[in-house]
mmCIF file of the N, C-alpha and C atoms, coordinates in Angstrom:
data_MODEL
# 
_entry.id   MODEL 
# 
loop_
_atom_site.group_PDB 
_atom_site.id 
_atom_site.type_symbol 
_atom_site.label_atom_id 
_atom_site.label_alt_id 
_atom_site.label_comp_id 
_atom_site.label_asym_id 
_atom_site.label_entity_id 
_atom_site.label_seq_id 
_atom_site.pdbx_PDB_ins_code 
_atom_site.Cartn_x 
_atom_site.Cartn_y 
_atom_site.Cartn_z 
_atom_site.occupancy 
_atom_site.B_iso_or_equiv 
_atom_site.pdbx_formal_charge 
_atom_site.auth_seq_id 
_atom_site.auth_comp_id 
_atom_site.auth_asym_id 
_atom_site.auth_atom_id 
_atom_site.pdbx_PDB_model_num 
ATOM 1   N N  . UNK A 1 1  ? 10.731 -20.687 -14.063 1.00 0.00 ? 1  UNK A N  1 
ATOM 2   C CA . UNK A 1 1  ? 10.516 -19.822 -12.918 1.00 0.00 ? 1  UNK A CA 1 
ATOM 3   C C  . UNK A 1 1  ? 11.819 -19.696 -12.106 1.00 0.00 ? 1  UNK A C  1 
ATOM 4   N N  . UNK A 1 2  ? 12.427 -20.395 -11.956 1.00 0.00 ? 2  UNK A N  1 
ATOM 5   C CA . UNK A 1 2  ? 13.762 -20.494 -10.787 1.00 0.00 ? 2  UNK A CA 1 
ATOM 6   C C  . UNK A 1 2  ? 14.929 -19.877 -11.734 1.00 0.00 ? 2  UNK A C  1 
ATOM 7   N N  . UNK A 1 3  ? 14.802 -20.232 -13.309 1.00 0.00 ? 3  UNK A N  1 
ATOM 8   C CA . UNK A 1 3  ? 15.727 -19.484 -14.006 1.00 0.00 ? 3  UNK A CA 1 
ATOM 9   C C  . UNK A 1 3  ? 15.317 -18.024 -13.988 1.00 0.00 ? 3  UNK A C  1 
ATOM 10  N N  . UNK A 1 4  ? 14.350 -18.172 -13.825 1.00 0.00 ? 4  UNK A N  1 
ATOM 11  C CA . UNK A 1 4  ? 14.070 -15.920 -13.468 1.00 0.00 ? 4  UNK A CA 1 
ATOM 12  C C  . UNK A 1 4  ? 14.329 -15.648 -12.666 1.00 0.00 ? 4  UNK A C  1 
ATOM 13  N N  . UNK A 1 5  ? 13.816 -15.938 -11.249 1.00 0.00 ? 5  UNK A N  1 
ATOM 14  C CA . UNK A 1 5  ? 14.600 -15.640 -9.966  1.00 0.00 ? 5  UNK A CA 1 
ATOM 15  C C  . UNK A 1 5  ? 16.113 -15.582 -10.148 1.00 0.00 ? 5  UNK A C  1 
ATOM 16  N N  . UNK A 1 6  ? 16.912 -16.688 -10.502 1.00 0.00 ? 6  UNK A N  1 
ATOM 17  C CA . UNK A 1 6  ? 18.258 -16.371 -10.484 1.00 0.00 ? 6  UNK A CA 1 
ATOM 18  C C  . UNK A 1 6  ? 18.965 -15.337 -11.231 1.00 0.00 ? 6  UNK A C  1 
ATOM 19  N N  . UNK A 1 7  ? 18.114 -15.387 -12.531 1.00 0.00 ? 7  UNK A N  1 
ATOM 20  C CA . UNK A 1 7  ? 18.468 -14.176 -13.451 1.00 0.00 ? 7  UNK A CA 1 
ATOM 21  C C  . UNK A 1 7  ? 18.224 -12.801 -12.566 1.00 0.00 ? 7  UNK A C  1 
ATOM 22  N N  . UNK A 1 8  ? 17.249 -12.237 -12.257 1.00 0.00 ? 8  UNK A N  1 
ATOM 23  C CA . UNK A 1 8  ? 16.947 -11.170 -11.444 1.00 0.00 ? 8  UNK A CA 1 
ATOM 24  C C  . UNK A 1 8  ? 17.935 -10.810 -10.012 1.00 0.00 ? 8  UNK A C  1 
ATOM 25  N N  . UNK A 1 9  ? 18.143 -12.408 -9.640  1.00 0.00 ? 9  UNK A N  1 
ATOM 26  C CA . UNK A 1 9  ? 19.195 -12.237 -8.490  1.00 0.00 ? 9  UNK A CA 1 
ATOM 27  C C  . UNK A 1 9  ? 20.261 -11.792 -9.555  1.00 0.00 ? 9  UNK A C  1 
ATOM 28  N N  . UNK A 1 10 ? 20.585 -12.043 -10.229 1.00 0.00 ? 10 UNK A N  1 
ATOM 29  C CA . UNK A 1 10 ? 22.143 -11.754 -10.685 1.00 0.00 ? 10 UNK A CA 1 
ATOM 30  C C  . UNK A 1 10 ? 22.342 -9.969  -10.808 1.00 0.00 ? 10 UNK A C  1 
ATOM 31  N N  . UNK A 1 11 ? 21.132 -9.654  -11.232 1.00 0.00 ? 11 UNK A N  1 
ATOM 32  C CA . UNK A 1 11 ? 21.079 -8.404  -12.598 1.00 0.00 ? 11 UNK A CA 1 
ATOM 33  C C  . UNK A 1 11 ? 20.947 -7.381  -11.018 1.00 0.00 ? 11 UNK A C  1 
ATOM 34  N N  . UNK A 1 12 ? 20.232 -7.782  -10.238 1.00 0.00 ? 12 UNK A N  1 
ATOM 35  C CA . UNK A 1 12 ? 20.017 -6.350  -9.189  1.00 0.00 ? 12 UNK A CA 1 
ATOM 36  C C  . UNK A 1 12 ? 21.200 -6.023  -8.606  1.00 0.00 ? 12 UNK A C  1 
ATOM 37  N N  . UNK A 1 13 ? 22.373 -6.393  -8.076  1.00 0.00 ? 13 UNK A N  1 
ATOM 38  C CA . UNK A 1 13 ? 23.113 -5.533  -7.952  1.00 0.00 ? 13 UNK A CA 1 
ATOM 39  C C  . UNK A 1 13 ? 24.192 -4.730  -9.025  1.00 0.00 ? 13 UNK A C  1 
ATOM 40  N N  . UNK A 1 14 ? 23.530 -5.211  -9.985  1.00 0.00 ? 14 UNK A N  1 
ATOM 41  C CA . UNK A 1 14 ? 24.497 -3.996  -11.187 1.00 0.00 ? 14 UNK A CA 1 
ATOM 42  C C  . UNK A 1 14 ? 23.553 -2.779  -11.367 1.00 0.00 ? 14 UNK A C  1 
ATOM 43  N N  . UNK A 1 15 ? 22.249 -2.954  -10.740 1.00 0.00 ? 15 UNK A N  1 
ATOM 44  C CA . UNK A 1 15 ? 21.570 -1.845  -10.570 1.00 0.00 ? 15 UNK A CA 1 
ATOM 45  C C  . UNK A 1 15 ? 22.090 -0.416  -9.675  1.00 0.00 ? 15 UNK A C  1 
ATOM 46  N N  . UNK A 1 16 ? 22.899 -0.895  -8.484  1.00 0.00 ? 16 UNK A N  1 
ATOM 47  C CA . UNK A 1 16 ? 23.610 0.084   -7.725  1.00 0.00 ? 16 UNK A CA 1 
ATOM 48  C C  . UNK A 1 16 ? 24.749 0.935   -8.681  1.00 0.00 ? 16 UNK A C  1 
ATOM 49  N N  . UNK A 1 17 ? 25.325 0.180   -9.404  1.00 0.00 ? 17 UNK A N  1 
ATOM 50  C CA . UNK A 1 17 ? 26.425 0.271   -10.136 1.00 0.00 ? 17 UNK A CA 1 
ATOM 51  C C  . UNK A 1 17 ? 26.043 1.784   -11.353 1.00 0.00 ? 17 UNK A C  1 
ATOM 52  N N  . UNK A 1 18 ? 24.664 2.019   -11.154 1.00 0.00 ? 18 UNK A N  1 
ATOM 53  C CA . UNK A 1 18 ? 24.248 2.831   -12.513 1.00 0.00 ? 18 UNK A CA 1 
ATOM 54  C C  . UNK A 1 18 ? 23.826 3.955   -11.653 1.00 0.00 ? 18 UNK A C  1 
ATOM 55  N N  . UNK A 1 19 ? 23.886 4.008   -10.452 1.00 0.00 ? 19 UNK A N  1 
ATOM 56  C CA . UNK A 1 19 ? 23.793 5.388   -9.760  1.00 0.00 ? 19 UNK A CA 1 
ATOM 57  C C  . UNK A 1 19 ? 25.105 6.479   -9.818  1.00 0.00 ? 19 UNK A C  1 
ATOM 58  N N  . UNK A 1 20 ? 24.596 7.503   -9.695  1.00 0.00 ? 20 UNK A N  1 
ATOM 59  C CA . UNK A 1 20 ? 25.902 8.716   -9.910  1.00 0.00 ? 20 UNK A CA 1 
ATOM 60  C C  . UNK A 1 20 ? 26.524 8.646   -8.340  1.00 0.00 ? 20 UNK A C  1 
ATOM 61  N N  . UNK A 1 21 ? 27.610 8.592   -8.100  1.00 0.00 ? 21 UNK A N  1 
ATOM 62  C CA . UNK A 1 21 ? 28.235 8.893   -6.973  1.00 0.00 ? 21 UNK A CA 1 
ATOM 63  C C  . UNK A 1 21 ? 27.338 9.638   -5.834  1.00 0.00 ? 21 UNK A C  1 
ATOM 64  N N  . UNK A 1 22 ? 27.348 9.488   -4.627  1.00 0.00 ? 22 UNK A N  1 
ATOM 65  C CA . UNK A 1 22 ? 26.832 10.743  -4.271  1.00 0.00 ? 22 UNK A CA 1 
ATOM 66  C C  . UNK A 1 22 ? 28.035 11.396  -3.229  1.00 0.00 ? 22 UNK A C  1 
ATOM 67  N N  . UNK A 1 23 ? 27.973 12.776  -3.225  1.00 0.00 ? 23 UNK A N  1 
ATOM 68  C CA . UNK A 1 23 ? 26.641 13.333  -3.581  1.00 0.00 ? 23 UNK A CA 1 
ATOM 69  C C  . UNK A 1 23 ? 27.397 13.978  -4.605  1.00 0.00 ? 23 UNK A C  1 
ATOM 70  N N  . UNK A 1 24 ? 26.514 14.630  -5.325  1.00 0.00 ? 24 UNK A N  1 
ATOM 71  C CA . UNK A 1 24 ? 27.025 14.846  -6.997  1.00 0.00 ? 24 UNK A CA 1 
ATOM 72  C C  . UNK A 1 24 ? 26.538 16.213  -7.561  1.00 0.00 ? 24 UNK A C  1 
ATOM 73  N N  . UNK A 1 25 ? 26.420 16.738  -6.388  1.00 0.00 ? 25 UNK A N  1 
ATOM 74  C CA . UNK A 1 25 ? 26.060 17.978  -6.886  1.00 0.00 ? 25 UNK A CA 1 
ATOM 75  C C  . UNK A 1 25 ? 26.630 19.606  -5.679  1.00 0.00 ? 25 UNK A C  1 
ATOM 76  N N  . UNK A 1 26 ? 27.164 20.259  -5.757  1.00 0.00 ? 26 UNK A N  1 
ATOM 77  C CA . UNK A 1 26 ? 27.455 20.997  -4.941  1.00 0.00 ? 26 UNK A CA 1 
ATOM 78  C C  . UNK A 1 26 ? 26.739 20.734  -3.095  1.00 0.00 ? 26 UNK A C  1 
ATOM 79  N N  . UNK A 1 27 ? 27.576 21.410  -2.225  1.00 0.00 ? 27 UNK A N  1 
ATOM 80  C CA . UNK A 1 27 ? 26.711 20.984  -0.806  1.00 0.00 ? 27 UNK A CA 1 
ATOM 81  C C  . UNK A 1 27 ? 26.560 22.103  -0.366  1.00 0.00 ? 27 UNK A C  1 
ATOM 82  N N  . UNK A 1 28 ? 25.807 22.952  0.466   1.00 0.00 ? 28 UNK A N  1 
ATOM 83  C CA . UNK A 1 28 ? 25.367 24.228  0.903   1.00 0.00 ? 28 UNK A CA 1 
ATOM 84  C C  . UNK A 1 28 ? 25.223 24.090  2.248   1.00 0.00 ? 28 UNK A C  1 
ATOM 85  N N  . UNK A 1 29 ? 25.930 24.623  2.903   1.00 0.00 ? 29 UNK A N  1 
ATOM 86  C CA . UNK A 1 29 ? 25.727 24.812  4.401   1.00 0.00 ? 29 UNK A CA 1 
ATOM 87  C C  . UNK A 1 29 ? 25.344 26.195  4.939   1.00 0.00 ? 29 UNK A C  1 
ATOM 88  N N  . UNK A 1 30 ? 24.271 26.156  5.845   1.00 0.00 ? 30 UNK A N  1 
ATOM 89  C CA . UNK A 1 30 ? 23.588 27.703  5.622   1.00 0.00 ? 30 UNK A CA 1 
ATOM 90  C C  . UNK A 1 30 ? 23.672 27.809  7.504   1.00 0.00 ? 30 UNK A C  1 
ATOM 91  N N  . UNK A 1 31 ? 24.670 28.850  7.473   1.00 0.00 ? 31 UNK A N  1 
ATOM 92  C CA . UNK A 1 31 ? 25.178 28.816  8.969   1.00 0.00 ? 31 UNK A CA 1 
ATOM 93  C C  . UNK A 1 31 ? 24.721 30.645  9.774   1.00 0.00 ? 31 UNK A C  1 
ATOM 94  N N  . UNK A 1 32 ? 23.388 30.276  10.527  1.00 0.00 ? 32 UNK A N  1 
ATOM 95  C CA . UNK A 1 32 ? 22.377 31.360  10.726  1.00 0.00 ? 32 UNK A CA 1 
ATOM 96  C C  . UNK A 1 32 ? 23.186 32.754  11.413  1.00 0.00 ? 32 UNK A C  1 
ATOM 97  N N  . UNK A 1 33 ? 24.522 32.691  12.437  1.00 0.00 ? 33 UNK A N  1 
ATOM 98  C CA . UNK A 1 33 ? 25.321 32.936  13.185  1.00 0.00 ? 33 UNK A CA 1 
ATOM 99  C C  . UNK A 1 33 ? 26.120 34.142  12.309  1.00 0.00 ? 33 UNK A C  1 
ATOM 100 N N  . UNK A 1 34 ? 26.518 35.161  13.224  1.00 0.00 ? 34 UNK A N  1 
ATOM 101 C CA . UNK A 1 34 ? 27.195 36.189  12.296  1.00 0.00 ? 34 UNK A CA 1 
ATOM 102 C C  . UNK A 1 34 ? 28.688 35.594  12.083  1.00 0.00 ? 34 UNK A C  1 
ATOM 103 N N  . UNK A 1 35 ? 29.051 36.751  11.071  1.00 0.00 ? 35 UNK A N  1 
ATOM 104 C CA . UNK A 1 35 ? 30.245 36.385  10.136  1.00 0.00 ? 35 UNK A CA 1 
ATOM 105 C C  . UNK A 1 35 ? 31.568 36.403  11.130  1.00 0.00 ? 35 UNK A C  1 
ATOM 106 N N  . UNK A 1 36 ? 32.238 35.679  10.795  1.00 0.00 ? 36 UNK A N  1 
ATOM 107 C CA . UNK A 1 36 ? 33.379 35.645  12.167  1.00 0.00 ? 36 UNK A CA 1 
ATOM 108 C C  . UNK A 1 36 ? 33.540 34.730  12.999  1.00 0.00 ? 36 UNK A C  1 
ATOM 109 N N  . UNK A 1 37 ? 32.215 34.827  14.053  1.00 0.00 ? 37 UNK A N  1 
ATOM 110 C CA . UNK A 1 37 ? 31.866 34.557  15.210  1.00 0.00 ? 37 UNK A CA 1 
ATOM 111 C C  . UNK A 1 37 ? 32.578 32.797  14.996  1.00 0.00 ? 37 UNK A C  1 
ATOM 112 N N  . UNK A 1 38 ? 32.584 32.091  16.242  1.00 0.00 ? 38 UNK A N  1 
ATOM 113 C CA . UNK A 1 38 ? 33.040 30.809  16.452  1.00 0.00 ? 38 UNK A CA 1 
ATOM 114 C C  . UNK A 1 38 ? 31.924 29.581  15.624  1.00 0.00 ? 38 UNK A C  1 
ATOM 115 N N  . UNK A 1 39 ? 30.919 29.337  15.186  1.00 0.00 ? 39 UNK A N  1 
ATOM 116 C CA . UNK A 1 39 ? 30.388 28.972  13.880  1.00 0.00 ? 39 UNK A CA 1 
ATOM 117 C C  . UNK A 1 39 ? 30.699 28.977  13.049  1.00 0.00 ? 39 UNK A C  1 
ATOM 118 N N  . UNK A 1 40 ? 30.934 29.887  12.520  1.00 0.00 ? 40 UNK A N  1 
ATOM 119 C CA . UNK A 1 40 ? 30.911 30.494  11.249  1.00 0.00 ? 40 UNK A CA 1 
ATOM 120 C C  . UNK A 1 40 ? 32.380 30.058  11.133  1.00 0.00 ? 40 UNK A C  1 
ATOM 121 N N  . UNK A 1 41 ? 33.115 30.376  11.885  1.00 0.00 ? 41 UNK A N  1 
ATOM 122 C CA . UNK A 1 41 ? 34.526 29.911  11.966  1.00 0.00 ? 41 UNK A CA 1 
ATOM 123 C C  . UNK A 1 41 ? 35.008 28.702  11.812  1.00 0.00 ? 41 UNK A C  1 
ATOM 124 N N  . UNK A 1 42 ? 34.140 27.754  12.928  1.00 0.00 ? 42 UNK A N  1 
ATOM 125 C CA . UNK A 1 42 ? 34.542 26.112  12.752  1.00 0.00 ? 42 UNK A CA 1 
ATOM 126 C C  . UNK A 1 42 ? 33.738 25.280  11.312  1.00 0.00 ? 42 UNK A C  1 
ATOM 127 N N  . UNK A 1 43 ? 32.687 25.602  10.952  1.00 0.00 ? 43 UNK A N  1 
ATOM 128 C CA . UNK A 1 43 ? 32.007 25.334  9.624   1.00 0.00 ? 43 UNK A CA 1 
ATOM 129 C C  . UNK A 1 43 ? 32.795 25.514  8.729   1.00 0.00 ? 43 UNK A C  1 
ATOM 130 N N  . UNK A 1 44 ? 33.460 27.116  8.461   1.00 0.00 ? 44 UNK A N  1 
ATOM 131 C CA . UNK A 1 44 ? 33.969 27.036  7.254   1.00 0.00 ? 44 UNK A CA 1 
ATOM 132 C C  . UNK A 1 44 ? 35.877 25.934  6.914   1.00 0.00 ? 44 UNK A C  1 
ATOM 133 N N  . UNK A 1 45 ? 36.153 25.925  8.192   1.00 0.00 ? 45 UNK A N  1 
ATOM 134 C CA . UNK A 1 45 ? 37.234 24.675  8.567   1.00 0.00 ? 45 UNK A CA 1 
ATOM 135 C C  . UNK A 1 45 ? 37.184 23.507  8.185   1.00 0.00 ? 45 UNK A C  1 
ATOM 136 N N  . UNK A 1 46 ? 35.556 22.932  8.281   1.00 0.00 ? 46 UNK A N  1 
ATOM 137 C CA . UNK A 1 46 ? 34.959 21.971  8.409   1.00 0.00 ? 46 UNK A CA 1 
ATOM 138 C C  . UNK A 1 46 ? 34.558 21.854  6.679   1.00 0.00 ? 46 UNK A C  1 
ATOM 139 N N  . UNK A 1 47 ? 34.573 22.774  6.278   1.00 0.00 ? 47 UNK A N  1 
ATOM 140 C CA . UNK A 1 47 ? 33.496 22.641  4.543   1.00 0.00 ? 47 UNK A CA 1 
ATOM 141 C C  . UNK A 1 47 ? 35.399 22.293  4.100   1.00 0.00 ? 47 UNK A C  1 
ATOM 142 N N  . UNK A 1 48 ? 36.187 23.473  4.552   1.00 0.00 ? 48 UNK A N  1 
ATOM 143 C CA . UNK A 1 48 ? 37.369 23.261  3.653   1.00 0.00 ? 48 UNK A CA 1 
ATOM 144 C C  . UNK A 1 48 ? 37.560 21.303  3.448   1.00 0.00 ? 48 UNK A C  1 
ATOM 145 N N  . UNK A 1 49 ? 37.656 20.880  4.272   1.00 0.00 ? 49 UNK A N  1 
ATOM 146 C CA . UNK A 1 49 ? 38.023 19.369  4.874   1.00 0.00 ? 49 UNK A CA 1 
ATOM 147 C C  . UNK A 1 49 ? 37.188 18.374  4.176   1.00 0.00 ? 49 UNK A C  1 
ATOM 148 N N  . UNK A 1 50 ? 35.436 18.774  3.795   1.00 0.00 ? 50 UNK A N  1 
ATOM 149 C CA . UNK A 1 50 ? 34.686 18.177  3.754   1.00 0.00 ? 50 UNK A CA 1 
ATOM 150 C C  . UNK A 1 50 ? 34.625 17.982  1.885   1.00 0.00 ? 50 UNK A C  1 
ATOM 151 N N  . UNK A 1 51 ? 35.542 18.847  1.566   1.00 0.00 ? 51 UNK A N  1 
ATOM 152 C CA . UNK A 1 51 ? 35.286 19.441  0.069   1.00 0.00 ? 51 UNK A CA 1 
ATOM 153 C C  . UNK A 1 51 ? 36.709 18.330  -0.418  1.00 0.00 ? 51 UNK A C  1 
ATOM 154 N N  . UNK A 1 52 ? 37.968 18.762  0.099   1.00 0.00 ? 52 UNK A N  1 
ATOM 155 C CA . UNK A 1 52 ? 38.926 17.663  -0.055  1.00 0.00 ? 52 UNK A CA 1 
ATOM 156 C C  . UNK A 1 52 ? 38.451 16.126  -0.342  1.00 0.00 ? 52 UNK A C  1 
ATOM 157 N N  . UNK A 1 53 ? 37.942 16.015  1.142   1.00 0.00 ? 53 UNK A N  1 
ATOM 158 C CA . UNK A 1 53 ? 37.343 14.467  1.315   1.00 0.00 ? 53 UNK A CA 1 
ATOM 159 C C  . UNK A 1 53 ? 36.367 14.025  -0.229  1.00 0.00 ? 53 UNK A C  1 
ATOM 160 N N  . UNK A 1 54 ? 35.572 14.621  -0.089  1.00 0.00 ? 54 UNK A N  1 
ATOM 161 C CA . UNK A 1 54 ? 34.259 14.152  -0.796  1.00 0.00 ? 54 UNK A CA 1 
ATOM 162 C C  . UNK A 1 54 ? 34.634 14.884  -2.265  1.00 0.00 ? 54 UNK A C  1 
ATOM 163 N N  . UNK A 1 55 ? 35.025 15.870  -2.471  1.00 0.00 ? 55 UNK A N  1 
ATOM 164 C CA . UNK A 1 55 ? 35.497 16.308  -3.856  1.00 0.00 ? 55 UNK A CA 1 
ATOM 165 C C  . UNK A 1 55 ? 34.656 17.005  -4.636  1.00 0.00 ? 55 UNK A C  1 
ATOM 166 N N  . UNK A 1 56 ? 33.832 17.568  -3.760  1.00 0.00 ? 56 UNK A N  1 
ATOM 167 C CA . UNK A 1 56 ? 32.628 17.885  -4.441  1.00 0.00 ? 56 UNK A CA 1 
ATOM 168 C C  . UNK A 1 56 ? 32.571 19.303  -3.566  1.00 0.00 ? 56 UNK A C  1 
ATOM 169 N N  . UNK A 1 57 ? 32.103 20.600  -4.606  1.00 0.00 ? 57 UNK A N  1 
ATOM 170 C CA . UNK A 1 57 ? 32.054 22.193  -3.931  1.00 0.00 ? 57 UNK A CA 1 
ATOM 171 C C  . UNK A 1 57 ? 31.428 22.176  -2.429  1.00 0.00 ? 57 UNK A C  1 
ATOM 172 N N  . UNK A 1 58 ? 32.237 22.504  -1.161  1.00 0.00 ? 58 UNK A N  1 
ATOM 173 C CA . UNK A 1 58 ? 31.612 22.635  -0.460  1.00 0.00 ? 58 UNK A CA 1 
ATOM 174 C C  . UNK A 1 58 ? 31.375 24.380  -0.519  1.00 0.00 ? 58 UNK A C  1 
ATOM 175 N N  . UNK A 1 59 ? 29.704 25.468  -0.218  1.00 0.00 ? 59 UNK A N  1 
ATOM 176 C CA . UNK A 1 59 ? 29.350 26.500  -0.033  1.00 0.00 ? 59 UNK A CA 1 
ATOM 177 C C  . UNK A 1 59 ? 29.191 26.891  1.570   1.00 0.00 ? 59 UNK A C  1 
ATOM 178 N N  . UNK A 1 60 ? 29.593 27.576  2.181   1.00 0.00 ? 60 UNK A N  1 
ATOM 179 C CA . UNK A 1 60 ? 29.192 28.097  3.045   1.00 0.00 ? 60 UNK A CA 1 
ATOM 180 C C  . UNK A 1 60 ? 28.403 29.611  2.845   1.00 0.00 ? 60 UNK A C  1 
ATOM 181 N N  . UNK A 1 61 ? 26.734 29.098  3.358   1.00 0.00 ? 61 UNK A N  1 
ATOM 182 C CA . UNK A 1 61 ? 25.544 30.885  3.097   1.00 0.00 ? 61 UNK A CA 1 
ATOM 183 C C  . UNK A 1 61 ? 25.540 31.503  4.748   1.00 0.00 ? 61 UNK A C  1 
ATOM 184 N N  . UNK A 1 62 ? 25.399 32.356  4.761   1.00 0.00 ? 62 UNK A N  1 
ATOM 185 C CA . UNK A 1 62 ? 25.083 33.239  5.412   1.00 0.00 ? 62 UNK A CA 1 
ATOM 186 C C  . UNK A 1 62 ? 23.304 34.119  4.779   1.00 0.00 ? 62 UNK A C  1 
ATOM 187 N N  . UNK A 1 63 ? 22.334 33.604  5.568   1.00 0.00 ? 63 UNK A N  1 
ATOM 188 C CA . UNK A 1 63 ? 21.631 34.066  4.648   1.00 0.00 ? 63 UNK A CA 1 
ATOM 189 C C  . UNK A 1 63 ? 21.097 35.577  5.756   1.00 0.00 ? 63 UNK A C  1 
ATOM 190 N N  . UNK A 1 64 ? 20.636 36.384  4.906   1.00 0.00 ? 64 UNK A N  1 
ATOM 191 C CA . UNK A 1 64 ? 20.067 37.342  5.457   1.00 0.00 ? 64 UNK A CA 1 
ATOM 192 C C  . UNK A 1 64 ? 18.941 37.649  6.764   1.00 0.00 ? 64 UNK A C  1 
ATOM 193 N N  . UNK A 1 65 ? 18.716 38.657  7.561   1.00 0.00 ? 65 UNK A N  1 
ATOM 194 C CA . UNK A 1 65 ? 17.840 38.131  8.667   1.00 0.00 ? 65 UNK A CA 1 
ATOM 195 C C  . UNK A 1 65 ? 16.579 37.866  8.443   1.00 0.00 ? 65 UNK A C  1 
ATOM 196 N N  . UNK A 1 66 ? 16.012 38.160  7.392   1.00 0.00 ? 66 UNK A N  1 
ATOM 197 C CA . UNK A 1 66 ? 14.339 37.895  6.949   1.00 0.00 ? 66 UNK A CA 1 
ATOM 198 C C  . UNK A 1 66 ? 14.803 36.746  6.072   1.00 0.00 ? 66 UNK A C  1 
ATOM 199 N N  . UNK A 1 67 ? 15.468 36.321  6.052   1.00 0.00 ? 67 UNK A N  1 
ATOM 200 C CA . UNK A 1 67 ? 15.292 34.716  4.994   1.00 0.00 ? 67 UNK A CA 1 
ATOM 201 C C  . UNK A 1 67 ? 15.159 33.731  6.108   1.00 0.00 ? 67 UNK A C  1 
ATOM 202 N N  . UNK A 1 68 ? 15.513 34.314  7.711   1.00 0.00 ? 68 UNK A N  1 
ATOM 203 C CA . UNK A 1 68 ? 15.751 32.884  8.407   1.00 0.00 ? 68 UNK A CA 1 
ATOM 204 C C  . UNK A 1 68 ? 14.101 32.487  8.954   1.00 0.00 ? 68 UNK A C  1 
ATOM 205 N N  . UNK A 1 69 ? 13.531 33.292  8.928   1.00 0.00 ? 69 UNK A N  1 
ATOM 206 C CA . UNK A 1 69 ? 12.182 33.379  9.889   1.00 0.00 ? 69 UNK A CA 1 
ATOM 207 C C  . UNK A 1 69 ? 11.021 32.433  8.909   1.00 0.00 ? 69 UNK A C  1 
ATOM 208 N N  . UNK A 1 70 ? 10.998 32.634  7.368   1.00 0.00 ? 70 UNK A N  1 
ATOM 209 C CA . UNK A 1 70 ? 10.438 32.126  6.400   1.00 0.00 ? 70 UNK A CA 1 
ATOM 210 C C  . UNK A 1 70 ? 11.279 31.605  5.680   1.00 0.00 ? 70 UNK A C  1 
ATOM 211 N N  . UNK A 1 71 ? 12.242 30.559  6.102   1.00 0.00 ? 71 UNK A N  1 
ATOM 212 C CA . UNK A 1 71 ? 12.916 29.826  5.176   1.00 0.00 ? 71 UNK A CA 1 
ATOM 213 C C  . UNK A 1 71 ? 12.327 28.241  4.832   1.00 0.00 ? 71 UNK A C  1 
ATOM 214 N N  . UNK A 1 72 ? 11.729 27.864  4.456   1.00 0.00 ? 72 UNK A N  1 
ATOM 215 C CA . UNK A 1 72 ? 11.118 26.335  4.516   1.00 0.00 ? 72 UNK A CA 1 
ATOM 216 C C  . UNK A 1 72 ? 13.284 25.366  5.120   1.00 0.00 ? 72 UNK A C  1 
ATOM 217 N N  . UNK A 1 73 ? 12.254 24.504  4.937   1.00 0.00 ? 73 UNK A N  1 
ATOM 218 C CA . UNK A 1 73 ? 13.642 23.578  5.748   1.00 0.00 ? 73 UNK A CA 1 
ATOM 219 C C  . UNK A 1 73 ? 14.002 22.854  4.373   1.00 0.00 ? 73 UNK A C  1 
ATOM 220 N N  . UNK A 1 74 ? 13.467 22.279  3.505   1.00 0.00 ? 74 UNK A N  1 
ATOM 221 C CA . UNK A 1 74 ? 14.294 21.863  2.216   1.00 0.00 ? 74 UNK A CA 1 
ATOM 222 C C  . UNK A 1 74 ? 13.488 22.389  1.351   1.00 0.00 ? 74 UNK A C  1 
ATOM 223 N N  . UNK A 1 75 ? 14.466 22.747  -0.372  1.00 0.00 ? 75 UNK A N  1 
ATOM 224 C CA . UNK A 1 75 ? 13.926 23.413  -1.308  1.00 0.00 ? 75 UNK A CA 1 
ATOM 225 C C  . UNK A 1 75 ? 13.578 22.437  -2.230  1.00 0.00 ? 75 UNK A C  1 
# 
């Protein structure tokens, strides 16, 4: 019994070790504010910076005015 416990202690943190980086898949920032405007402006500053850092595609959407009213909050 105490040799399992220790075994199990050993083995769980190589469990972290088998996760994919995150985040690992493109990032989408969906900025409601028209094109230009001071939002839209400091976000896309902010994705440039965020994309360097993390290395991973940052998107900036602009989505249309009937997508914002019925947009669920995650897909």
């Amino acid at each position: 019994m105490l040799f399992t416990a220790a075994l199990i202690g050993l083995l769980t943190p190589l469990a972290a070790f088998a996760q994919a980086p995150y985040p690992n898949q493109t990032i989408k920032i969906i900025v409601p504010n028209p094109p230009g405007g001071l939002p839209d402006t400091i976000t896309r500053i902010v994705s440039k910076r965020l994309q360097e850092r993390l290395g991973q595609p940052v998107v900036v959407e602009k989505p249309a005015r009937r997508e914002l009213r019925h947009r669920p909050l995650r897909r």
